[in-house]
C-alpha positions as CSV (number, residue, x, y, z in Angstrom):
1,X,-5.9,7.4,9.0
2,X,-3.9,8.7,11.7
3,X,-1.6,6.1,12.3
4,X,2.3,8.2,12.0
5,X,5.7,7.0,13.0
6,X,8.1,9.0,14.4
7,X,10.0,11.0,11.8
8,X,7.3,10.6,9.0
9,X,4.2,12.6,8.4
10,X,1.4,11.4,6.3
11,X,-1.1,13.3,4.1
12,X,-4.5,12.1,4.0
13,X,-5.4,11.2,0.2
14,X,-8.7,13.2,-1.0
15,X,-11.9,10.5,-1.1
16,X,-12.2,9.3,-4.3
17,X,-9.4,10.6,-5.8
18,X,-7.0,8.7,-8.4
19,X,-3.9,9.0,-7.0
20,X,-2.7,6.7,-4.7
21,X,-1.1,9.0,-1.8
22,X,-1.0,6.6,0.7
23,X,2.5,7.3,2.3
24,X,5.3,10.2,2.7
25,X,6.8,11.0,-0.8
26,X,8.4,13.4,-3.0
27,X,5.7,13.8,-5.9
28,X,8.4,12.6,-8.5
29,X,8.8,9.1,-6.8
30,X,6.7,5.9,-8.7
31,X,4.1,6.3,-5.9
32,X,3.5,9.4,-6.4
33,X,1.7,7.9,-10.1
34,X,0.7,4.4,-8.8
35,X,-3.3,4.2,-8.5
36,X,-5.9,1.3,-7.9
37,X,-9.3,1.9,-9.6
38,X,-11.5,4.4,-10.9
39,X,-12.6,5.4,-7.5
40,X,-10.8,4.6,-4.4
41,X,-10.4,5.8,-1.1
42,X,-7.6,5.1,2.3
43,X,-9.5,3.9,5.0
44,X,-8.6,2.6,9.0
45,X,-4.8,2.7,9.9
46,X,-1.5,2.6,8.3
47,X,0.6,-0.7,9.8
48,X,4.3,0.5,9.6
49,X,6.4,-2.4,9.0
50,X,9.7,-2.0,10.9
51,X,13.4,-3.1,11.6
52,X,15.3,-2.4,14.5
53,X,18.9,-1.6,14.5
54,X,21.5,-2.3,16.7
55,X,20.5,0.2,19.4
56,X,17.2,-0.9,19.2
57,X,16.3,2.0,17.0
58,X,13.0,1.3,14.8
59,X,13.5,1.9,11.1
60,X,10.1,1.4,8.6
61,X,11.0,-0.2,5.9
62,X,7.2,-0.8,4.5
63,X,3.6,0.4,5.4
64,X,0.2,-1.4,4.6
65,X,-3.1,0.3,3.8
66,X,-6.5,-1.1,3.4
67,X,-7.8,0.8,0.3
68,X,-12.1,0.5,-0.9
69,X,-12.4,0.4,-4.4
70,X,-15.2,1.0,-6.6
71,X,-15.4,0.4,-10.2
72,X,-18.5,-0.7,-13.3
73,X,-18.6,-4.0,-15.1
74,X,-19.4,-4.0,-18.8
75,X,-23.0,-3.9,-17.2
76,X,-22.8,-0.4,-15.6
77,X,-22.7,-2.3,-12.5
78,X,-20.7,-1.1,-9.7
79,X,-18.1,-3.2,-8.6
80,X,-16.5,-2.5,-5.1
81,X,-13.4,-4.0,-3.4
82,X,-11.2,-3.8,-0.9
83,X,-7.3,-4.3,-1.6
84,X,-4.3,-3.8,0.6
85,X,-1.3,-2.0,-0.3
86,X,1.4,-2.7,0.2
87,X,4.7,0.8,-0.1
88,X,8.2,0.1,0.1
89,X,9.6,3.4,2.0
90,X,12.9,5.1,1.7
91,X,15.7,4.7,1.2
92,X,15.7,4.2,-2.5
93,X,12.8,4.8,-4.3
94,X,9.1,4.7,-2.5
95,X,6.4,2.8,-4.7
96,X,3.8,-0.3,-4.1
97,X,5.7,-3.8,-3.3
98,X,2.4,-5.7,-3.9
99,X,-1.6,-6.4,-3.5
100,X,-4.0,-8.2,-1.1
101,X,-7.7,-8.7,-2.7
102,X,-9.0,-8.2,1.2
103,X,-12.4,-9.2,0.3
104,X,-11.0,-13.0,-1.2
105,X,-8.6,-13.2,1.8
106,X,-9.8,-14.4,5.0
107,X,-6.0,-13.7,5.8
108,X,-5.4,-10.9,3.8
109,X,-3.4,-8.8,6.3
110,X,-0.9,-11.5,7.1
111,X,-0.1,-12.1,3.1
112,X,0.3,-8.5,3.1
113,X,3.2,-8.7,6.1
114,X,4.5,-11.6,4.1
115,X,5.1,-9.6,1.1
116,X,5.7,-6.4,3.1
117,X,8.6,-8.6,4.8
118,X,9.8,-10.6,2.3
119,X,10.3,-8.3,-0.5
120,X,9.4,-4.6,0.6
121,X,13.4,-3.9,1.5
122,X,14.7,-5.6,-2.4
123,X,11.9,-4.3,-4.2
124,X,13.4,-2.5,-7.6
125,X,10.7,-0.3,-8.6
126,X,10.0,0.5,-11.9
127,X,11.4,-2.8,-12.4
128,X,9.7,-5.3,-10.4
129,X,6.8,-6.6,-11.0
130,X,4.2,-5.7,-7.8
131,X,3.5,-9.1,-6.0
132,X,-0.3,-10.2,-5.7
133,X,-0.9,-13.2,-3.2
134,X,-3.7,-15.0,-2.6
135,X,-7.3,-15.3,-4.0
136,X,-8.5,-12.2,-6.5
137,X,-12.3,-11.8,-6.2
C-alpha cells in the first residue's frame, strides 16, 4: 500500500486492527471511527479518484481500497471477505462514501468508481447513509 498522490501522505493501518485508517485524516474526522469487521486488514493499492481543474491541476476527491476481512458465524466458523472502500477526501469532512462485497462482484472495482464518482464529492457524512452496490456474499 504504497500508492500516494502528491500532497497527501498515507499511514499504513496495523494488520488486523479495528480501525479503519485507510486514508489521510485528522483522528477527529468520521473516518477516523469507521471500521469493517472484527479483523481486517488494507491490502494492494490505493486508486485516487481525481478532478482536474482548469489548469489541468489534479485534485482527489475519493480514494478506493480493497480491505480482507475475517469474521465467525454463529458456528465459530471463520468467515473471510473482501470489501472495497470507498473515502470521500477533503474538503469537508473525510469518511466512507460506500461498499463493494469484491468477492460477489465480478465488477466490483468499477461499482466502486461509480459510487466513488457519483457521490464521493456530495456525500454528507454522518448523515448519509454509505452506499452498497452490487451482490453481498
Amino acid at each position: 500500500m504504497s500508492s500516494c498522490h502528491p500532497g497527501f501522505s498515507v499511514i499504513p493501518p496495523a494488520p488486523e486492527a479495528r480501525l479503519a485508517r485507510d486514508q489521510p485524516f485528522r483522528q477527529n474526522e468520521p473516518a477516523a471511527t469507521q471500521t469493517l469487521s472484527a479483523f481486517n486488514r488494507a491490502e494492494g493499492i490505493i486508486e485516487w479518484r481525481i478532478e482536474r481543474d482548469r489548469d489541468g491541476n489534479a485534485h482527489p476527491f475519493a480514494t478506493i481500497l480493497r480491505w480482507n476481512t475475517s469474521s465467525l458465524d454463529e458456528n465459530a466458523n471463520q468467515i473471510r471477505g473482501q470489501a472495497l472502500v470507498i473515502t470521500r477526501l477533503a474538503p469537508g469532512p473525510v469518511c466512507h462514501v460506500g461498499y463493494v462485497d469484491a468477492r460477489a462482484n465480478p465488477n466490483a472495482n468499477e461499482l466502486a468508481r461509480e459510487i466513488a464518482d457519483k457521490y464521493a464529492r456530495s456525500f454528507r457524512c454522518a448523515i448519509d447513509e454509505p452506499i452498497r452496490l452490487g451482490q453481498v456474499g
